[in-house]
Phi, psi and omega in degrees: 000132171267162197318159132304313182288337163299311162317335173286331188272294182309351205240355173284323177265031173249290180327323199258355165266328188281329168299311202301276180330337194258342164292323240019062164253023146322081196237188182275001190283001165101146206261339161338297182283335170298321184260347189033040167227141184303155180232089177308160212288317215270348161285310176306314182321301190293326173278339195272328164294331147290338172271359185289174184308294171264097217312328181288355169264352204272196172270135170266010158208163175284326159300297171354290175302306203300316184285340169316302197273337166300342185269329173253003177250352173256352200258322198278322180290346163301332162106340176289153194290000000 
């Protein structure tokens, strides 16, 4: 189970991500390096896919997204990284 402090930390990168997105200093070079706090790669993967350019790349439905991030919300709670 994590720390308060670990929680303090996950809601510190949530924040510099959702800040990050909304400056749009977002690029494809991937948000690890834009924020320069790790980022898991099935989170970046899934954000860097909502954010693309060309509407055909992006998710073409809200089931699409829901299975992604369940799949990475069953992966985090599995303890992978």
């Amino acid at each position: 189970m994590a720390s308060d402090r670990d929680k303090s930390s996950d809601q510190t990168i949530l924040l510099g991500l959702l800040d990050a997105v909304e400056r749009g200093d977002v690029t494809q070079r991937g948000l690890s390096r834009e924020l320069g706090v790790p980022v898991p790669r099935a989170l970046d993967a899934v954000l860097q896919r909502l954010l693309r350019k060309e509407p055909a790349e992006r998710y073409q439905s809200a089931s699409a997204l829901t299975a992604d991030l369940q799949a990475l919300l069953d992966a985090v709670l599995a303890g992978d990284p």
